[in-house]
C-alpha positions as CSV (number, residue, x, y, z in Angstrom):
1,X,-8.1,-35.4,6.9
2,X,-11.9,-35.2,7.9
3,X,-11.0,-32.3,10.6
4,X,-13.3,-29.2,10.0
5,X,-10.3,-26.9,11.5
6,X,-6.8,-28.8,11.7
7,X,-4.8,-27.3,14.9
8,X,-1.5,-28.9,15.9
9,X,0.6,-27.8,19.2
10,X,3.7,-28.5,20.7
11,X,3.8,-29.3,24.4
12,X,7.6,-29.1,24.8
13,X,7.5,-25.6,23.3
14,X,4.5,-23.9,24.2
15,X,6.0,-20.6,22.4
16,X,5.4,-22.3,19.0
17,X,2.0,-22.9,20.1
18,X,-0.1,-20.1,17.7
19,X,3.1,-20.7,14.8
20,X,2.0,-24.5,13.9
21,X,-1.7,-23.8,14.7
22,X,-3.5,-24.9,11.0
23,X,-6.4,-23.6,10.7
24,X,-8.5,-24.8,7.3
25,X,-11.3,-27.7,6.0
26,X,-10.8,-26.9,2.1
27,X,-9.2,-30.1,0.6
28,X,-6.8,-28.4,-1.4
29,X,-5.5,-27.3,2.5
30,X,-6.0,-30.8,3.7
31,X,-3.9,-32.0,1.3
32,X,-1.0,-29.7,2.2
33,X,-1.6,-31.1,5.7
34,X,-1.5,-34.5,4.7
35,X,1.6,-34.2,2.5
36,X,3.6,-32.5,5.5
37,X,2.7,-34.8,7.8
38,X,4.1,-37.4,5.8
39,X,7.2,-36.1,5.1
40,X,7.6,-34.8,8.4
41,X,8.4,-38.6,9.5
42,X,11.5,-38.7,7.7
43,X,14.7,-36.1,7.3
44,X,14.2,-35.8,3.8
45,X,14.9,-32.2,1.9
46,X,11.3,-30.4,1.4
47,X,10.9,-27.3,-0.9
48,X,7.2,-25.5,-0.4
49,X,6.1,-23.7,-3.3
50,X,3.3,-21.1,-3.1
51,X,2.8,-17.4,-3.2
52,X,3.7,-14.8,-0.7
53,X,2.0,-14.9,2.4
54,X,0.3,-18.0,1.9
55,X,1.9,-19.8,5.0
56,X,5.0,-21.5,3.6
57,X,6.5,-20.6,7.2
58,X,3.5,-22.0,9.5
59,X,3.8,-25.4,7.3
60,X,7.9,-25.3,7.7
61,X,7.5,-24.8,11.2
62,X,4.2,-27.8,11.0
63,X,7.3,-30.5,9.7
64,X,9.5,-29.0,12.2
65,X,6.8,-30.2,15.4
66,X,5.9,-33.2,13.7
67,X,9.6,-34.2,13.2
68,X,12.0,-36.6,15.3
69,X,13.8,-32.9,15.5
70,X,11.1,-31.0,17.0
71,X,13.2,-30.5,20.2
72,X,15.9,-29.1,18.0
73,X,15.8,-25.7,16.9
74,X,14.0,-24.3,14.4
75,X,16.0,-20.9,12.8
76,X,14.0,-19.4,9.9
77,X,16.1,-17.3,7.8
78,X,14.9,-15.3,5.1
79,X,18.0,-15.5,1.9
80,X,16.0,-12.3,0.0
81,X,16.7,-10.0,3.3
82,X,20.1,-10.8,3.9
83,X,23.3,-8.3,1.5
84,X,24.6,-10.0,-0.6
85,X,28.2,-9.3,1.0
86,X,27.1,-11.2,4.3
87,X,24.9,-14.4,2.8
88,X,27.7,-16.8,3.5
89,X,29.0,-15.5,6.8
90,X,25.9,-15.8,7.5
91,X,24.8,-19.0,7.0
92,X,28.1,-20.4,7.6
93,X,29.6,-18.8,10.1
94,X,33.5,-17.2,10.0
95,X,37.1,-17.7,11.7
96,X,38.5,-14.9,13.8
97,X,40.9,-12.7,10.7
98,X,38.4,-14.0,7.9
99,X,38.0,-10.3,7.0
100,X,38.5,-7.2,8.3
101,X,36.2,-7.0,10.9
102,X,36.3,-10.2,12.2
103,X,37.9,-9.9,15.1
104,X,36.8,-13.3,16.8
105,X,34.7,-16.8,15.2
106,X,31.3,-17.0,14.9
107,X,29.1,-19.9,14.0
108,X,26.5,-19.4,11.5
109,X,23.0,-20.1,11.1
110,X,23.7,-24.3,9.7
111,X,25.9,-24.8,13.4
112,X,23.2,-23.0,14.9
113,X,20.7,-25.1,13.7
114,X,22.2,-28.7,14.8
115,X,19.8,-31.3,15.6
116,X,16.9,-28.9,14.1
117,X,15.5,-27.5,11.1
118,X,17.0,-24.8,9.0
119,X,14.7,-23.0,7.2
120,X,15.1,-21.4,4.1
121,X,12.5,-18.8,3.2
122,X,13.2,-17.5,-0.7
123,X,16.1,-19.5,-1.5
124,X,15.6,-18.7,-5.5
125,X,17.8,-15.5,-3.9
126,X,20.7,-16.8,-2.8
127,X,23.8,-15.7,-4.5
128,X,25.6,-18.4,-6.8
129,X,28.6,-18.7,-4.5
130,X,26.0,-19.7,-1.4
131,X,24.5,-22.1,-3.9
132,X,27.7,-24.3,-4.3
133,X,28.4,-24.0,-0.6
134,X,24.6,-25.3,0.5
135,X,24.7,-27.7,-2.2
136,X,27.6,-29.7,-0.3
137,X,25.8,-29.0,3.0
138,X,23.2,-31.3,1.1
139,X,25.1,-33.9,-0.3
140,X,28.4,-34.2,2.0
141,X,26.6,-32.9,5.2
142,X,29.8,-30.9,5.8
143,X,31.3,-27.5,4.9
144,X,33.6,-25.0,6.0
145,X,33.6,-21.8,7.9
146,X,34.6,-18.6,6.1
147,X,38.4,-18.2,6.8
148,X,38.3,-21.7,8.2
149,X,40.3,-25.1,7.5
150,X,38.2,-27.2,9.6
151,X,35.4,-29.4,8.1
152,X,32.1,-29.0,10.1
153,X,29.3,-31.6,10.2
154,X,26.0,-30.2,9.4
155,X,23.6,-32.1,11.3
156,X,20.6,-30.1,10.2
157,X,17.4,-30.6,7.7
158,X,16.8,-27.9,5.2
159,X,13.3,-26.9,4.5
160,X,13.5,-24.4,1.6
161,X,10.8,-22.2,0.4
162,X,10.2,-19.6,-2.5
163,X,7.6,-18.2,-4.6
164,X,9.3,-18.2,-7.8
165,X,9.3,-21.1,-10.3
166,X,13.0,-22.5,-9.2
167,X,12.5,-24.6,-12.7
168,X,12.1,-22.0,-14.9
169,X,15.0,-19.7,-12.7
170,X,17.5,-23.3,-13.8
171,X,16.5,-22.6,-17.2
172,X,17.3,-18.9,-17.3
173,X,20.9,-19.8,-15.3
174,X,20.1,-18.1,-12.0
175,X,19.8,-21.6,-9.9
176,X,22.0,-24.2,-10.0
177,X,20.2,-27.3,-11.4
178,X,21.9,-29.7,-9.2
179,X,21.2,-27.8,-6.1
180,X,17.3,-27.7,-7.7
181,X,17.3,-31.3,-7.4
182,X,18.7,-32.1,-3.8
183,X,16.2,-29.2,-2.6
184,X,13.5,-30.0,-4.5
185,X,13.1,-33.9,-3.4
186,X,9.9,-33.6,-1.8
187,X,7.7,-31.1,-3.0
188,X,4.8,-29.2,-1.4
189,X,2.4,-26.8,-3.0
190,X,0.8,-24.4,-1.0
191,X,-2.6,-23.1,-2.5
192,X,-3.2,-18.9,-2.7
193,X,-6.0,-18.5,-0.3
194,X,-8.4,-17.5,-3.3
195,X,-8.5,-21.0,-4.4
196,X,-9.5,-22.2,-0.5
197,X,-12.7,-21.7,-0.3
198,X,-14.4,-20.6,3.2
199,X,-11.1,-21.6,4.6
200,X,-11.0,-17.5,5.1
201,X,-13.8,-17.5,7.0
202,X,-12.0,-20.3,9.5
203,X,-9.0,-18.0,9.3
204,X,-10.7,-14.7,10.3
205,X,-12.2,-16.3,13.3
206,X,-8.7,-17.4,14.2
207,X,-7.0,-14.0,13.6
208,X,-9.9,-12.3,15.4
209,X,-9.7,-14.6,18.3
210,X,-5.9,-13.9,18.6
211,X,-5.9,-10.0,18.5
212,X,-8.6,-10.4,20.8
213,X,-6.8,-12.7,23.3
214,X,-3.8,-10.2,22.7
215,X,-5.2,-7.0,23.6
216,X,-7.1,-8.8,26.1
217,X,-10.8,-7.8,25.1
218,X,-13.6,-9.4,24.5
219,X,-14.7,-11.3,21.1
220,X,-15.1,-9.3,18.0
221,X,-17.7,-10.4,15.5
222,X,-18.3,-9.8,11.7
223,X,-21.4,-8.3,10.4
224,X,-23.0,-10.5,7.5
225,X,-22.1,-7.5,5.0
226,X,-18.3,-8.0,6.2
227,X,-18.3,-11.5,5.9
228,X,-19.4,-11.2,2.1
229,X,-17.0,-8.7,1.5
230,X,-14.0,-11.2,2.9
231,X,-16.0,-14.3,0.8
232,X,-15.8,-12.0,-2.1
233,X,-12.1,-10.5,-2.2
234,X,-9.5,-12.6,-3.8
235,X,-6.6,-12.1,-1.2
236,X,-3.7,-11.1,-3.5
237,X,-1.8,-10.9,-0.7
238,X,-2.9,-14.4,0.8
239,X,-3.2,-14.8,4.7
240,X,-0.7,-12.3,5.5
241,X,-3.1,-9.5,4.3
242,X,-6.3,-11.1,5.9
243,X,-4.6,-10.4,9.3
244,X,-3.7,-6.9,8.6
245,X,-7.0,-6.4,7.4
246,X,-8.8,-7.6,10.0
247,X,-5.9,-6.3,12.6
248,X,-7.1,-2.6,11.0
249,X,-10.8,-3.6,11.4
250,X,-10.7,-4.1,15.1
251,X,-9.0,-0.8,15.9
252,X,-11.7,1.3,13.6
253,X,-14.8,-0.8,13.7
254,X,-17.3,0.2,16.6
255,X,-18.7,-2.1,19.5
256,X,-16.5,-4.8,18.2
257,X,-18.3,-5.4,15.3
258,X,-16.8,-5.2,12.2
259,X,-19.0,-3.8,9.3
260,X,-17.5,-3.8,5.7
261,X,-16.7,-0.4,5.7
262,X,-14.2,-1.1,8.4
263,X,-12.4,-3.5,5.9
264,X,-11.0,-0.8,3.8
265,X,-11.4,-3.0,1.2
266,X,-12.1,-3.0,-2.7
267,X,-15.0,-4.6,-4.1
268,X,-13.8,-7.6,-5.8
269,X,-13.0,-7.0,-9.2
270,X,-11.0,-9.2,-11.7
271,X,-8.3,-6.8,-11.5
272,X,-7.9,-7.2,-7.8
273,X,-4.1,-8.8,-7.8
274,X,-2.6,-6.0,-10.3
275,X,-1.2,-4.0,-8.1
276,X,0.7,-6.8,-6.4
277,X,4.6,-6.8,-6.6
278,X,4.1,-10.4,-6.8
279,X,4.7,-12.0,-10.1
280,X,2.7,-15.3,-10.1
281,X,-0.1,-12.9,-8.9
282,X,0.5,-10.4,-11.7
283,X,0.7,-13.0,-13.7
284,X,-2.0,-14.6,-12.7
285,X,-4.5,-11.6,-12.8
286,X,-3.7,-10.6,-16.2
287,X,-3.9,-13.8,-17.7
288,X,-7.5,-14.2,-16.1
289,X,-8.8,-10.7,-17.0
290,X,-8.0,-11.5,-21.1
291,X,-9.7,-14.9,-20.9
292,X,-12.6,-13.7,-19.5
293,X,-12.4,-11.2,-22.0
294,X,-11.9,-13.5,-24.6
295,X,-14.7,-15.6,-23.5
296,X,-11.9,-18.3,-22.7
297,X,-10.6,-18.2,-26.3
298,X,-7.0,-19.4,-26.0
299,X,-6.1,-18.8,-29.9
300,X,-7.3,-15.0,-29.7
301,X,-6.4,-14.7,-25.6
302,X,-2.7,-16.2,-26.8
303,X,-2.6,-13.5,-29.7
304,X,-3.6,-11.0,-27.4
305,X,-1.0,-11.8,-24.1
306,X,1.8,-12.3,-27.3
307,X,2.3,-16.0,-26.3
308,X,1.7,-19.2,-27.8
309,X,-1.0,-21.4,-27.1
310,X,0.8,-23.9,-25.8
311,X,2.9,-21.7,-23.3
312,X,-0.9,-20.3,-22.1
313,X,-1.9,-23.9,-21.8
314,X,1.2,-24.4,-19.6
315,X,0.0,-21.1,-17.5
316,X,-3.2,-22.2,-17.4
317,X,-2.6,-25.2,-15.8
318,X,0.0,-23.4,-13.8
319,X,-2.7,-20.8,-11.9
320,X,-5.6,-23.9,-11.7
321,X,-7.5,-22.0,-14.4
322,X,-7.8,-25.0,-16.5
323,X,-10.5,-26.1,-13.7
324,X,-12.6,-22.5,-14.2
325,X,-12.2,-21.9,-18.3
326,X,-14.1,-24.1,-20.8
327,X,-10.9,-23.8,-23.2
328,X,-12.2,-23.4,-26.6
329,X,-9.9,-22.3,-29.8
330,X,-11.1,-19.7,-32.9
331,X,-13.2,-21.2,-34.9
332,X,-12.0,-20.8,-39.0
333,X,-12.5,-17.5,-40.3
334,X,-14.7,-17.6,-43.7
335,X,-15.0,-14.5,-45.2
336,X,-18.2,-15.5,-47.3
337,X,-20.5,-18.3,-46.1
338,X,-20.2,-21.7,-48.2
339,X,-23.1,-22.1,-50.7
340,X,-23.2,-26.5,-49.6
341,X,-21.6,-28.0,-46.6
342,X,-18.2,-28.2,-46.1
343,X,-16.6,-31.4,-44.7
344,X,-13.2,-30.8,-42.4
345,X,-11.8,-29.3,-38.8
């Protein structure tokens, strides 16, 4: 897509308006764009992987507009938030007597969703039980209420999202592979706003421009110092932070200008993401802080992280570094120098 700043609305459901808004010129963001889009055609299954806070929601809700369901609903649910004990009355609803304190049937969030899009935020957290039960939604398009006899349709598109690597959680037995496969049929990666260029740039002018409009005051601008400082940071917590930041900014900064002190924020430092609860991002930090610090040596950064080369290569690839690091292995160790040239790796 050759748009500078991609923005999408919905004219039947002007309350969506700011939620599909997509704000970004980078191509790995243009990509993303162009991959929903393409998908959104068809009713097919669609998993988005990325980080949290990263916009897996905007880009659910993006499919949702696009779709021949966009006058359906769209019901977001988040799997993490909900006890464990109420996941599947949840989701699929419950007959008057199904427990103790049902005293009369409620649909859940699938019936709810008819004609629509469900949307599944973290769905590496659902329990194993809910698993089996959303693996038939998939396949049969059809399940059964809690306490219930009756087999429901399910006429509803799943859009799943996590921020966990759902292949790795099949290997260590906490997803069920089959259910991996019928979510994961088309895939979409959503990039961590460190790797998008001056896409944050595009996205603060579009924050600022909404606090403004909310509050209704007038613009607020970014001194040139502030703008480096948002340039500079690497956004552990992706676009999600931005806003607060900026959010913060507007309240503290004077004459609606915002200087970098008004940022609160850090000077960048390659040990920016370590305090993140996230894991890719912890992950992701530490394994660039010892590269660097190796000088991008993977045998001596691999003995150093206690992993094998290859399982670094793997990570590597997995956080985009193979793109930044010139990978280069140890060379041999010789204790004395040779006294005539030496032939051989």
């Amino acid at each position: 897509m050759a748009a500078a700043v991609l923005a999408k609305s919905i004219p039947s459901m002007p309350d969506l308006r700011s939620a599909v808004r997509l704000v970004g010129a980078s191509k790995v963001w243009c990509d993303v764009i162009d991959r929903a889009t393409r998908v959104a055609a068809t009713d097919v299954t669609t998993c988005l992987h990325g980080e949290s806070g990263t916009g897996k929601e905007v880009i659910a809700r993006f499919i949702h507009s696009s779709s021949p369901r966009r006058h359906g609903p769209f019901i977001a649910i988040n799997c993490a938030a909900l006890p464990d004990e109420l996941v599947e009355s949840e989701l699929f609803g419950f007959e008057r007597g199904a427990f103790t304190s049902a005293q009369q049937s409620k649909p859940g969030q699938i019936e709810l969703a008819r004609g629509g899009v469900l949307f599944l935020d973290e769905i590496s957290e659902l329990t194993p039980s809910a698993q089996a039960k959303l693996l038939r939604v998939l396949q049969e398009r059809e399940f059964q209420r809690l306490g219930g006899t009756h087999v429901v349709s399910a006429d509803v598109r799943v859009v799943a999202a996590t921020n966990r690597d759902l292949h790795e959680a099949v290997a260590q037995g906490t997803f069920r592979p089959d259910l991996y496969y019928r979510v994961n049929v088309f895939d979409i990666r959503i990039p961590p706003l460190r790797d998008r260029g001056d896409d944050v740039m595009l996205l603060a002018e579009s924050f600022l421009e909404d606090i403004a409009s909310a509050r209704g005051v007038g613009r607020f601008t970014l001194a040139p110092r502030a703008a480096a400082t948002l340039r500079g940071y690497q956004w552990p917590g992706n676009a999600r932070e931005l806003r607060n930041v900026l959010e913060r900014a507007t309240i503290v900064c004077s004459d609606a200008t915002i200087d970098a002190q008004d940022l609160s924020l850090d000077p960048p430092s390659p040990h920016c993401c370590a305090n993140s609860t996230d894991l890719n991002s912890v992950e992701r930090s530490t394994i660039e802080r010892v590269m660097r610090g190796m000088d991008g040596n993977i045998t001596r950064a691999a003995r150093a992280l206690g992993i094998s080369r290859t399982q670094l290569y793997v990570r590597l690839r997995k956080h985009g570094f193979s793109r930044i690091f010139t990978v280069r292995s140890s060379p041999p160790i010789r204790h004395n120098p040779p006294s005539h040239p030496v032939n051989g790796s």
